[in-house]
VOFI-748762 format. One record per residue: residue number from 1; residue in one letter; chain; x, z, y of N, C-alpha, C in turn. Coordinates in pm, whole numbers, always signed. Each point is the difference from the previous one (the first is absolute). Example, Ala and Ser with C-alpha at 12.3 -4.5 7.8 and 13.67 -1.06 7.14 Angstrom:
2
1/a/A/+1319/+780/-569/-89/+0/+119/+90/+0/+120
2/s/A/-35/-72/+105/+82/+6/+119/-77/+73/+109
This chain:
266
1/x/A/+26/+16489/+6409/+98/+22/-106/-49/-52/-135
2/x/A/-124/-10/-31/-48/-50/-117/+50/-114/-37
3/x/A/+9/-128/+116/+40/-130/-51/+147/-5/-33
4/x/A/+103/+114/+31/+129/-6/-57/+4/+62/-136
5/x/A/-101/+178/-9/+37/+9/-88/-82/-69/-140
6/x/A/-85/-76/+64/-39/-93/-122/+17/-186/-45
7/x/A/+132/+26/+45/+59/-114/-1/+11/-49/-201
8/x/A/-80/-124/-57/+24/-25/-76/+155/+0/-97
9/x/A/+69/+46/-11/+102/+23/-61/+44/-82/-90
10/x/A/-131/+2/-104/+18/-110/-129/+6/-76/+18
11/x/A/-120/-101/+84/+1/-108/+0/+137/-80/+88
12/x/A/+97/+106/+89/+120/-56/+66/+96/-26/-85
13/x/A/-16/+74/-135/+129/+4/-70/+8/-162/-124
14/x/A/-165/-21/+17/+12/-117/-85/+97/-105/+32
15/x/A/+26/-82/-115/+127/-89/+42/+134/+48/+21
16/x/A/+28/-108/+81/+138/-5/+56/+3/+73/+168
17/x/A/+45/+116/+5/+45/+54/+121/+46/-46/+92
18/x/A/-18/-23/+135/+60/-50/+68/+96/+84/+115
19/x/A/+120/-26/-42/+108/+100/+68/+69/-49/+72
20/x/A/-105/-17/+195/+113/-58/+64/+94/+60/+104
21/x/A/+94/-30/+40/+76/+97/+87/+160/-172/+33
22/x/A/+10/+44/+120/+108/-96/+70/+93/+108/+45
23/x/A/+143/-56/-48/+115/+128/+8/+129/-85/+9
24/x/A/+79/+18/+92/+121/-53/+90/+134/+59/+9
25/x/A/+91/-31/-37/+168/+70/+28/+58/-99/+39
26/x/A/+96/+51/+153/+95/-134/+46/+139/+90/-22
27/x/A/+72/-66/-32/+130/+53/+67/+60/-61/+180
28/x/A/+44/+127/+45/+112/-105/+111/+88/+105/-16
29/x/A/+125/-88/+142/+56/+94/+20/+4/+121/+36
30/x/A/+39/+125/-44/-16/+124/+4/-119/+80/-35
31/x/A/-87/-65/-112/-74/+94/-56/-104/-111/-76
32/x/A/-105/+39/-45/-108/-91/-9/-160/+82/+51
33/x/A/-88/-159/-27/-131/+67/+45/-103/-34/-85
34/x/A/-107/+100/-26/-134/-10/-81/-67/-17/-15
35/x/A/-107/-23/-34/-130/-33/+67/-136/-16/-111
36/x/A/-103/+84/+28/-104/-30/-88/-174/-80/+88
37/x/A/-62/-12/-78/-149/+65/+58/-26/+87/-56
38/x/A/-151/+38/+26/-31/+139/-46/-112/-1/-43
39/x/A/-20/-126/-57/-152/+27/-98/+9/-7/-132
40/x/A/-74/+119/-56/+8/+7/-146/-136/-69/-89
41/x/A/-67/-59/-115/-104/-35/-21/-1/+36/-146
42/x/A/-141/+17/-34/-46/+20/-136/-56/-141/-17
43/x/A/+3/-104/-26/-55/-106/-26/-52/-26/+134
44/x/A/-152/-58/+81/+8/-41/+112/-56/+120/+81
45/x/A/+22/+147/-63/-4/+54/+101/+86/+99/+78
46/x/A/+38/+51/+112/+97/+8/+89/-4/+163/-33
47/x/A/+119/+58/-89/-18/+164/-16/+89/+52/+97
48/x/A/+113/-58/+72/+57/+99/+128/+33/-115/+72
49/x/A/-16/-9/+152/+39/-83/+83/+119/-35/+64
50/x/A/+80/+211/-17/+94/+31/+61/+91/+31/-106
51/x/A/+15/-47/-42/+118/+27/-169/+145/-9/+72
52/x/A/+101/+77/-43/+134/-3/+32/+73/-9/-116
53/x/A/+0/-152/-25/+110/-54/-91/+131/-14/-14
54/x/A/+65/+91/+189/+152/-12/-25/-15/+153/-49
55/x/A/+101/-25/-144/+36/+177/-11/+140/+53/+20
56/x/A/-31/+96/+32/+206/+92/+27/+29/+25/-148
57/x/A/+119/-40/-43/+92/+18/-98/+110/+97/+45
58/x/A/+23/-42/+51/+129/+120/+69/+22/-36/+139
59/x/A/+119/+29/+112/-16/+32/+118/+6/-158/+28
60/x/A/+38/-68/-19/+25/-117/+47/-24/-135/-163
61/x/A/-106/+22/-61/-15/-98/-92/-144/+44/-38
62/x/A/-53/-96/+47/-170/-29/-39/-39/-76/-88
63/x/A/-124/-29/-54/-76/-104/-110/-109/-58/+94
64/x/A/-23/-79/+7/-160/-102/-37/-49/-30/-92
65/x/A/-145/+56/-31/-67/-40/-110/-89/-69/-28
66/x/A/-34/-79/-136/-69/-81/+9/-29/+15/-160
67/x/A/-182/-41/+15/-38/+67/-155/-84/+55/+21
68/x/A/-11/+83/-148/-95/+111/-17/+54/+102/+114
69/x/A/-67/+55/+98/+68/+125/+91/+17/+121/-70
70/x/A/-53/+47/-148/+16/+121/-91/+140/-21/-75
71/x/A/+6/-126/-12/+116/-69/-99/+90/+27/+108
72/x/A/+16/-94/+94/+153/+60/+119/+16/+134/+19
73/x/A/-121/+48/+33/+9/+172/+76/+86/+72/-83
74/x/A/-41/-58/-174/+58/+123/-98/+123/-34/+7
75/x/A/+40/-126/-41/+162/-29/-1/+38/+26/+138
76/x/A/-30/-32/+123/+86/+42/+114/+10/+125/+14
77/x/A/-85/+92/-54/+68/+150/-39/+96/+24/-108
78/x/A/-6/-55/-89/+115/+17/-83/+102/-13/+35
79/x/A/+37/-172/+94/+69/-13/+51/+85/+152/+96
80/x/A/-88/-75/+93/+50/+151/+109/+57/+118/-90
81/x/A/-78/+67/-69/+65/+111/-99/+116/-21/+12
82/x/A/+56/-116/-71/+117/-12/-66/+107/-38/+128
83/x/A/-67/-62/+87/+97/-2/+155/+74/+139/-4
84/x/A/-98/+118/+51/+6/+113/+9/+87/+62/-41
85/x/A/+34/-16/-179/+52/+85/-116/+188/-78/+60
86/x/A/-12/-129/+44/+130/-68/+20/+33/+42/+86
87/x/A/-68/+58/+103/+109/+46/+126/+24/+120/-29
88/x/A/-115/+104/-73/+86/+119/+0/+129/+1/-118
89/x/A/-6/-78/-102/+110/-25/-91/+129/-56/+45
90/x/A/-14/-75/+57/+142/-131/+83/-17/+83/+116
91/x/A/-62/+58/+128/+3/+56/+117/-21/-144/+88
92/x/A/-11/-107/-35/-59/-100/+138/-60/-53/-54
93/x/A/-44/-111/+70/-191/-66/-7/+84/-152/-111
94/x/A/-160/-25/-63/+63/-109/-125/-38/-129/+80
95/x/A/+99/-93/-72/-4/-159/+95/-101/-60/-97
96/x/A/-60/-62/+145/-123/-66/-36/-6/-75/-167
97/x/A/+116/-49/+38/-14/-90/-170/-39/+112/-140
98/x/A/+69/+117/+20/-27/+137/-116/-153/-5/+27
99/x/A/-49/+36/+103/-142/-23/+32/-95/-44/-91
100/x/A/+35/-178/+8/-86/-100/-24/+85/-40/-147
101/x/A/+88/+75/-26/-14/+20/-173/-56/+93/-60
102/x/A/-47/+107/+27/-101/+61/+12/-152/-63/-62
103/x/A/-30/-72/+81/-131/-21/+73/-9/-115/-180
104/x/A/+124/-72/+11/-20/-120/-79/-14/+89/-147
105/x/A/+68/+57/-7/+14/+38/-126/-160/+93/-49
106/x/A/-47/+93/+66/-144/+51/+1/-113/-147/-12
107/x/A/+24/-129/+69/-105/-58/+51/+43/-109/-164
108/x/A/+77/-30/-79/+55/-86/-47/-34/+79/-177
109/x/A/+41/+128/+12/-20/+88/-153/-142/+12/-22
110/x/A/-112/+11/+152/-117/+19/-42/-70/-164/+54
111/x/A/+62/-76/-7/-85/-112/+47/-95/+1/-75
112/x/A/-69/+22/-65/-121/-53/-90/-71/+66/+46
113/x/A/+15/+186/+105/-120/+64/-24/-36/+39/+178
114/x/A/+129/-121/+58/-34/+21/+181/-7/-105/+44
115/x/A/-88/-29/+95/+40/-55/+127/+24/+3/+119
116/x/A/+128/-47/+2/+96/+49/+137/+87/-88/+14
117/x/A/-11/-50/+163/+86/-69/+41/+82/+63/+100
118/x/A/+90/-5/-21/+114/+128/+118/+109/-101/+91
119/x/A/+1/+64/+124/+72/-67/+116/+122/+147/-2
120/x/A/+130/-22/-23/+38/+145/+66/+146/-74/+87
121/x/A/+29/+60/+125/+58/-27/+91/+73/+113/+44
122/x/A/+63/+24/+70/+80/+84/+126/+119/+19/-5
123/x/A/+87/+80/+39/+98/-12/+58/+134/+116/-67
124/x/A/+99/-69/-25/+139/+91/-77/+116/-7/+53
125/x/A/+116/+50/-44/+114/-8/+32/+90/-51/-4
126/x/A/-50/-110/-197/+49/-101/-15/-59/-136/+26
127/x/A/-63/+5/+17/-64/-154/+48/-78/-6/+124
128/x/A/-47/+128/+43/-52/-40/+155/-192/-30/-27
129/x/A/-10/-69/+28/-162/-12/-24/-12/-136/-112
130/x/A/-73/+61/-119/-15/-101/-103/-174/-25/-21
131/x/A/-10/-73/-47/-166/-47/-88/+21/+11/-114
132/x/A/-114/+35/-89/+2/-15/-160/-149/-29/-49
133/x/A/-31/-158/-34/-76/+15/-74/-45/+36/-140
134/x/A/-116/+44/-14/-5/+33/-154/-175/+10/-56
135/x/A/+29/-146/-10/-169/-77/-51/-69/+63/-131
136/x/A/-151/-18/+7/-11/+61/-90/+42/+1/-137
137/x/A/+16/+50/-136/+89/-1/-116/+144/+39/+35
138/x/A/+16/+23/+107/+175/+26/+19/+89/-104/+50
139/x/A/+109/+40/+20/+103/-102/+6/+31/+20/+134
140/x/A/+160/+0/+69/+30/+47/+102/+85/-174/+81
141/x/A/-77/+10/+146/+20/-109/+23/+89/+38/+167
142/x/A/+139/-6/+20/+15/+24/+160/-40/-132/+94
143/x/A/-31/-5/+129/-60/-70/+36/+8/+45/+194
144/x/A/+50/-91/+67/+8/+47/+116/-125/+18/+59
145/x/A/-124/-62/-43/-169/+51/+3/-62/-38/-91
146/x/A/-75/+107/+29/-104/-6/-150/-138/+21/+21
147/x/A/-121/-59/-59/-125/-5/+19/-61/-3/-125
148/x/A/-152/+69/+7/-63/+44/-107/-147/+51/+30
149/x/A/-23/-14/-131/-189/+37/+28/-116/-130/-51
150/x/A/-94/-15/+31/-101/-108/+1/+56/-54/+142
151/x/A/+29/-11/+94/-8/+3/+148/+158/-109/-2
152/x/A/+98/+30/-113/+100/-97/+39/+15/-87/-43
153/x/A/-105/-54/-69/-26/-153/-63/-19/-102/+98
154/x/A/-85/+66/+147/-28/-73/+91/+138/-28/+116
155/x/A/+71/+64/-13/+133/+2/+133/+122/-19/-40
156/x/A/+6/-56/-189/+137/-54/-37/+96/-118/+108
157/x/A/-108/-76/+28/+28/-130/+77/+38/+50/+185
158/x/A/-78/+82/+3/+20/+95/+130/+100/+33/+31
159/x/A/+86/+92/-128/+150/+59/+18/+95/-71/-34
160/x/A/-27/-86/-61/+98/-125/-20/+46/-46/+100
161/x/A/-91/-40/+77/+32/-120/+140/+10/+75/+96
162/x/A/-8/+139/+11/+18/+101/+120/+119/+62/-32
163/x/A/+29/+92/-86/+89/+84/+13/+116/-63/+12
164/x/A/+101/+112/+37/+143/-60/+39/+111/+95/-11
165/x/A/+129/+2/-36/+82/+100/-24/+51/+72/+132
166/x/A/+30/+87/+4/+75/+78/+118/-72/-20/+107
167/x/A/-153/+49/-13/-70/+70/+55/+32/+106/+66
168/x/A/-58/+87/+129/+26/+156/-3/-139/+62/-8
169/x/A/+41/+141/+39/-149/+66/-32/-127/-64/+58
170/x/A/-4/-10/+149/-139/-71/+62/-9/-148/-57
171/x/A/+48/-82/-81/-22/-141/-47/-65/+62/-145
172/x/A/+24/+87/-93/+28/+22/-92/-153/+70/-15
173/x/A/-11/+76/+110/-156/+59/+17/-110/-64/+41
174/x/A/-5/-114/+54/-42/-113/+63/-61/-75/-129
175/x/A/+114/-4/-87/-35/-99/-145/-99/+61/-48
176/x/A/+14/+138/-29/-42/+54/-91/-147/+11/+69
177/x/A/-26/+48/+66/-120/-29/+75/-89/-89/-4
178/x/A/+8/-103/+1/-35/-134/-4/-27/-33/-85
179/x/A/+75/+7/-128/-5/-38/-111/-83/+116/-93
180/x/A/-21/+97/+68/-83/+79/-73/-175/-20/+40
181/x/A/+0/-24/+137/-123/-14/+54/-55/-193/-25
182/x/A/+36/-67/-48/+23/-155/-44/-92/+45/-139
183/x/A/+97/+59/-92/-20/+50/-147/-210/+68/+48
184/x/A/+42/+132/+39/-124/+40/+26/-135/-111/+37
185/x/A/+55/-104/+90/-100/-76/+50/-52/-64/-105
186/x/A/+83/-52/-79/-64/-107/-126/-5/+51/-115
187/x/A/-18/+123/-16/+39/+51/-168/-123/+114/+21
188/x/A/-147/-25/-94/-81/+93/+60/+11/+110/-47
189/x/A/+91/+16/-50/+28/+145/-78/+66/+103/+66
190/x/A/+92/-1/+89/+114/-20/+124/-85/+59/+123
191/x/A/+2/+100/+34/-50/+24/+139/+49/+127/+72
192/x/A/-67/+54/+65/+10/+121/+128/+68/-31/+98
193/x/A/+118/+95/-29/+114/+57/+61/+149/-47/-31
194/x/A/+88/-47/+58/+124/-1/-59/+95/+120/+66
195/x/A/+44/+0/-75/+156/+130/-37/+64/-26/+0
196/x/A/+142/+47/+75/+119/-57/-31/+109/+86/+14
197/x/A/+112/+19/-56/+100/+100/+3/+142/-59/+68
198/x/A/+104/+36/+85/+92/-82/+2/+102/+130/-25
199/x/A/+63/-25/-111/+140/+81/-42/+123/-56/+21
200/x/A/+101/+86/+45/+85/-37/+27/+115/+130/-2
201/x/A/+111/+26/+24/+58/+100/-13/-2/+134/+41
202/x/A/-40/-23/+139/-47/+112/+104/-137/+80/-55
203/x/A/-127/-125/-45/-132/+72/-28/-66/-99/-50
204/x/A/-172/+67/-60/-56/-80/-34/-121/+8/+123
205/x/A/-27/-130/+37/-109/+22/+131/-124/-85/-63
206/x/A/-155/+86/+15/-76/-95/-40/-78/-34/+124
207/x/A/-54/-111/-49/-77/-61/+127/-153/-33/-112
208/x/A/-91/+65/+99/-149/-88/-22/-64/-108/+101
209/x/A/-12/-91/-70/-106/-124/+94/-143/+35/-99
210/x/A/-113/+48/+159/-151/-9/-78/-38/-147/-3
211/x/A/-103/-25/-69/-17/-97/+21/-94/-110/+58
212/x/A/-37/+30/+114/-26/-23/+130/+132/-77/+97
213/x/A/+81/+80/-46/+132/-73/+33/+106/-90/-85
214/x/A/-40/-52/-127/+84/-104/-20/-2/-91/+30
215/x/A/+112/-64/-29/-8/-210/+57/-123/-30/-71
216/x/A/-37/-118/+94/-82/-88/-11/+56/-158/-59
217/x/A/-60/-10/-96/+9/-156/-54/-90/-65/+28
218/x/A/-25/-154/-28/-128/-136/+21/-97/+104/-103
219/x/A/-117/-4/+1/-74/+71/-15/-157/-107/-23
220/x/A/+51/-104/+50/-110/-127/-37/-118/-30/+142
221/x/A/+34/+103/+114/-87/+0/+105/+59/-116/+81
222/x/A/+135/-85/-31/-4/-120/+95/-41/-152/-67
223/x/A/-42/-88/-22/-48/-98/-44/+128/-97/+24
224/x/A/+55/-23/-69/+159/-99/+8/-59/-171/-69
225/x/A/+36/-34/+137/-31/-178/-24/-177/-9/-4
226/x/A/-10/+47/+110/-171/-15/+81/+15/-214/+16
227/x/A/-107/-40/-14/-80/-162/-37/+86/-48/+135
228/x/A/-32/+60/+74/+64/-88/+153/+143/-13/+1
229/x/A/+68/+127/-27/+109/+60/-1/+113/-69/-93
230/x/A/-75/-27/-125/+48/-59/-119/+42/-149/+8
231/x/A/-150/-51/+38/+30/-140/-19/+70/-42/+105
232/x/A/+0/+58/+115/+38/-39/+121/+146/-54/-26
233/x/A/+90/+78/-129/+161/-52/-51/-6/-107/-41
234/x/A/-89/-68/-92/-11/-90/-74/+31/-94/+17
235/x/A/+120/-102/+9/+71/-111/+7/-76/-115/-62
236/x/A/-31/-91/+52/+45/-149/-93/-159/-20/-98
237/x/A/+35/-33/-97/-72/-23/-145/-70/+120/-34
238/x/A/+37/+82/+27/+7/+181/-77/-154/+3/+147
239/x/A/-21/+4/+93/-83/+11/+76/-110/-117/-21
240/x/A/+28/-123/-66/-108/-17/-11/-99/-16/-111
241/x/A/+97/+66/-88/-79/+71/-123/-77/+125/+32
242/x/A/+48/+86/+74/-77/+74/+83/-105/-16/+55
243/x/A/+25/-79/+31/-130/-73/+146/-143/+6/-63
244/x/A/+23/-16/-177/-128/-75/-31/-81/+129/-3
245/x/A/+62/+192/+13/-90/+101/-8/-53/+1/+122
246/x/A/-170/-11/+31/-77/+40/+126/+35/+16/+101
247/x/A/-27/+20/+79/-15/+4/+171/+94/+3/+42
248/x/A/+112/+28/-76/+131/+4/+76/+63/-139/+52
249/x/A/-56/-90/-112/+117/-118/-44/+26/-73/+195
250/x/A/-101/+5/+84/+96/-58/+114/+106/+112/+79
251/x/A/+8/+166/-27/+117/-5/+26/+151/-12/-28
252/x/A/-47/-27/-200/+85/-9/-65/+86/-137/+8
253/x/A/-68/-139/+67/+47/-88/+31/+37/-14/+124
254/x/A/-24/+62/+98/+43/+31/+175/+149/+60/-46
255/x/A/+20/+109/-143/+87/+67/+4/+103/-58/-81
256/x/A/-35/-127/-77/+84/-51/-85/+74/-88/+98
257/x/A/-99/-78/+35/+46/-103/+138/+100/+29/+122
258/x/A/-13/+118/+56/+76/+83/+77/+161/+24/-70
259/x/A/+12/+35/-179/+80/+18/-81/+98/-118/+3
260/x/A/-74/-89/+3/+68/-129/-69/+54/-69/+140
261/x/A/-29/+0/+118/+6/-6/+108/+143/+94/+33
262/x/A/+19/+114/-6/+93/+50/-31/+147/-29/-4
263/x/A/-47/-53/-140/+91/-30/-131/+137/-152/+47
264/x/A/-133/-81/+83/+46/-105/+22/+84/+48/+143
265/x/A/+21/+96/+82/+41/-23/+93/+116/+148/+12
266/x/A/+20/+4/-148/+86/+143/-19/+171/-110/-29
């Protein structure tokens, strides 16, 4: 216990903090889905492994956070509070958008003295399952998905060329998955566990993946375009510029020759 509880303190706080966390909202049809990791950090070192960044707002409308975790925790209680005070005042649950005006307006009046990046999502009566981003300084953005953290700098290009509209739940959970464990792989800030919530009208269901069990990405253990392998394509001219690196160069001309041989009888 000594080496935790004498964990340098000061010297973590020097600088610039590093606050990373990867955090996910899709919409589909009939609800949407969530998704965090679950590592929290004081600069490079790892203070909870198992952090639960989706929070309950009310029965069917959650947050993802991203930030300072003291900075979200406090506002996603405020929040919630004020969920609370609306249903017993009106008698039913507030639509997501009341929500995530909420969230904007707390995160936007104190921008100077938080950081917080907020995901809030789930499911109403008038719109069904919505997204709302709301980056740090404020500002309310709807968005049929939304991503955030250190972790979604790396998988912009990811969800671009993947996602797709009118999804259902198992496509929708699939994304989110993937794209959370992608984020984790290349973002060293980004790790554990991912979390994920899927709301929808009926309920909110969470699911944990440890992580032992997420997808696997290239990881750098296969060697792409091995000397034999490589040159062996090499057409024409282009092979025998090749040729002139070491030991290879007679199969690089067996393989150009073979090419061009080819060519002529295609």
């Amino acid at each position: 216990m000594d080496g935790i509880t004498n964990v340098p303190i000061a010297h973590l706080k020097k600088g610039e903090v590093n606050l990373g966390t990867s955090i996910m909202a899709v919409q589909f049809k009939g609800g949407v889905v969530i998704g965090a990791d679950t590592r929290t950090t004081t600069g490079s070192y790892i203070a909870n492994r198992v952090t639960d960044k989706l929070t309950h707002i009310h029965d069917r409308i959650y947050c993802c956070r991203s930030g300072s975790a003291a900075d979200t925790q406090a506002v996603a209680d405020i929040v919630h509070h004020h969920a609370q005070l609306y249903t017993s005042i009106y008698g039913s649950a507030p639509p997501v958008a009341t929500v995530a005006a909420l969230f904007e307006k707390l995160c936007y009046e104190n921008k100077d003295q938080l950081s917080a990046g907020i995901i809030v999502a789930g499911w109403d009566e008038e719109k069904g399952g919505s997204v709302y981003n709301i980056p740090l300084g404020g500002g309310t953005f709807q968005q049929p998905w939304a991503i955030g953290g250190s972790g979604s700098t790396y998988v912009y290009g990811y969800c671009d060329a993947t996602y797709q509209e009118n999804w259902g739940e198992e496509e929708t959970i699939e994304f989110v998955k993937n794209t959370l464990a992608l984020a984790m792989s290349r973002d060293g800030s980004s790790g554990g566990c991912i979390r994920m919530c899927v709301i929808t009208k009926d309920a909110a269901r969470r699911i944990f993946i440890p992580g032992n069990e997420l997808p696997r990405f290239w990881e750098g253990k296969e060697v792409v375009g091995s000397s034999a392998g490589a040159t062996a394509q090499v057409p024409g001219a282009a092979a025998a510029a090749v040729a002139a690196v070491g030991p290879y160069a007679g199969l690089v001309d067996e393989a150009s020759a073979n090419s061009e041989r080819n060519l002529k009888h295609s």
